[in-house]
C-alpha positions in Angstrom: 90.9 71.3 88.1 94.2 70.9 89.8 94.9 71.2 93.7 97.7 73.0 93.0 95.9 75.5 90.4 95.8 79.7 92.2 93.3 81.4 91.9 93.8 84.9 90.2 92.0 87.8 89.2 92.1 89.3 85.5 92.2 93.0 84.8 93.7 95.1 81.6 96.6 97.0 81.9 98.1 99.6 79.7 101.7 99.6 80.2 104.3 102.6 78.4 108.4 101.9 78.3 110.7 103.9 78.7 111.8 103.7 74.9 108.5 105.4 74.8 106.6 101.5 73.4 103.4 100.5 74.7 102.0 97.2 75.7 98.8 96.5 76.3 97.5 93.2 77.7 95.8 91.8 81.0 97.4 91.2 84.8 96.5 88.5 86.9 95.9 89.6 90.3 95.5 87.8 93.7 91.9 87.5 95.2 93.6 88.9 98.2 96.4 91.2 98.9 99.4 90.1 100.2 99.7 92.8 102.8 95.6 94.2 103.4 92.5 92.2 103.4 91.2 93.2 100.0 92.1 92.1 96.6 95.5 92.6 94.9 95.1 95.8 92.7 97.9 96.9 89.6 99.5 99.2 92.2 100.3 96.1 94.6 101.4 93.9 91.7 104.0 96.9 90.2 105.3 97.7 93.9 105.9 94.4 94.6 109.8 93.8 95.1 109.4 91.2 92.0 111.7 92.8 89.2 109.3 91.4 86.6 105.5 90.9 86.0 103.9 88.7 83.4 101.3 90.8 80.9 99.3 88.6 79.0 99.0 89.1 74.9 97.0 87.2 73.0 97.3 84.2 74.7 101.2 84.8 75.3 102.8 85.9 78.2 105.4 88.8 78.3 108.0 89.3 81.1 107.9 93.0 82.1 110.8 94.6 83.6 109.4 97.0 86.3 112.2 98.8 86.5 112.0 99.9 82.4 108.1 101.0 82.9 107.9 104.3 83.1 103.6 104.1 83.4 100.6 102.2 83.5 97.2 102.9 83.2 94.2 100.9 84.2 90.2 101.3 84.6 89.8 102.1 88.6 87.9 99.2 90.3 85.1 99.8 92.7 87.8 97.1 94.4 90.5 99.4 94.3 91.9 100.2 97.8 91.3 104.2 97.2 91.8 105.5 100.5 88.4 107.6 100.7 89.6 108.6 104.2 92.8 110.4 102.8 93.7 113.8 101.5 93.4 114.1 97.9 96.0 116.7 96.4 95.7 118.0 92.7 99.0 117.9 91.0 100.7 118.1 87.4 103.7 115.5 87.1 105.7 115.9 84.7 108.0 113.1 83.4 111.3 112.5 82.0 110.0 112.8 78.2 108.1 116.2 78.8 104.8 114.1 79.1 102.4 116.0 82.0 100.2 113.8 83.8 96.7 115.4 85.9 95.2 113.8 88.7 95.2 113.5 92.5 97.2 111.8 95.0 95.4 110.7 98.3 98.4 111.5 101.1 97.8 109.9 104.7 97.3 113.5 106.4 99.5 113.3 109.2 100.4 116.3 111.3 103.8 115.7 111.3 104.2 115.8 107.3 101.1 117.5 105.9 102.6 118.7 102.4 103.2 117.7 99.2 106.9 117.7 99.8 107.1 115.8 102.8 104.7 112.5 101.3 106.8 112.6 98.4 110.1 112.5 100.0 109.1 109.7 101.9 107.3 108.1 99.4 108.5 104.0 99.4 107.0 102.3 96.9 108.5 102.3 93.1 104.9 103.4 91.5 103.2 106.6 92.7 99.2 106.3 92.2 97.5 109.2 90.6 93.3 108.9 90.3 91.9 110.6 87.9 88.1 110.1 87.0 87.8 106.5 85.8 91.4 106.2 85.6 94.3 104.8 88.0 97.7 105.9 86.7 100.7 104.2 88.7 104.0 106.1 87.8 107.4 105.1 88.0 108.9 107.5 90.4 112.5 107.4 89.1 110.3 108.5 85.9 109.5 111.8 87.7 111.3 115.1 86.6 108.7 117.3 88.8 105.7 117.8 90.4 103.4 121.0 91.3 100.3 121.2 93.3 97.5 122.4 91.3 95.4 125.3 93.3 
């Protein structure tokens, strides 16, 4: 084994275009996060400033641009930095292409910004995480046409 060899961690990722293709393939992952003290999920990797991400394919790696992904779906980890301790909000977003997309955000509840509104407007990162059961969907904000709360 090398010296210089990194250590990563694999996980599957389901990734959809904008041209509406899908890629499917594995992500290699850092054993820990660059900015917490956990390991590196899908959501770190995509809102990473990086322009590009490697998804390997049968043995071959592919270049991803971020900016052309308008999704990606992958298995939620009993790793996965889920912040139990937030506010999870039901919503519907709807994309670009019509396609609606169920689950929940988990907002920091602050009492400065408690809704909807307010987290999404100052909302940072490029991909917005949405949990459903068994499933961690990051979303390209610029992807967005709208989202409602879900009573």
């Amino acid at each position: 084994m090398s010296e210089y060899r990194i250590d990563k961690l694999r996980r599957e990722l389901s990734v959809l275009l904008r041209d509406g293709s899908r890629l499917e393939g594995d992500v290699f992952l850092r054993p820990l996060s660059r900015h917490r003290s956990r390991p590196e999920d899908p959501a770190d990797l995509l809102n990473d400033p990086d322009p590009f991400f490697a998804l390997m394919r049968s043995g071959e790696a592919i270049l991803v641009a971020k900016s052309l992904v308008t999704s990606a779906v992958t298995t939620v980890d009993e790793d996965d930095a889920l912040d139990t301790g937030a506010l999870g909000v039901i919503v519907e977003v709807t994309l670009h292409d019509g396609t609606v997309c169920d689950g929940s955000i988990f907002m920091e509840s602050r009492n400065d910004r408690p809704r909807l509104l307010d987290y999404l407007n100052g909302y940072r990162d490029r991909f917005l995480p949405i949990v459903t059961p068994g499933q961690l969907l990051l979303v390209n904000t610029e992807s967005i046409a709208h989202v409602r709360e879900v009573a």
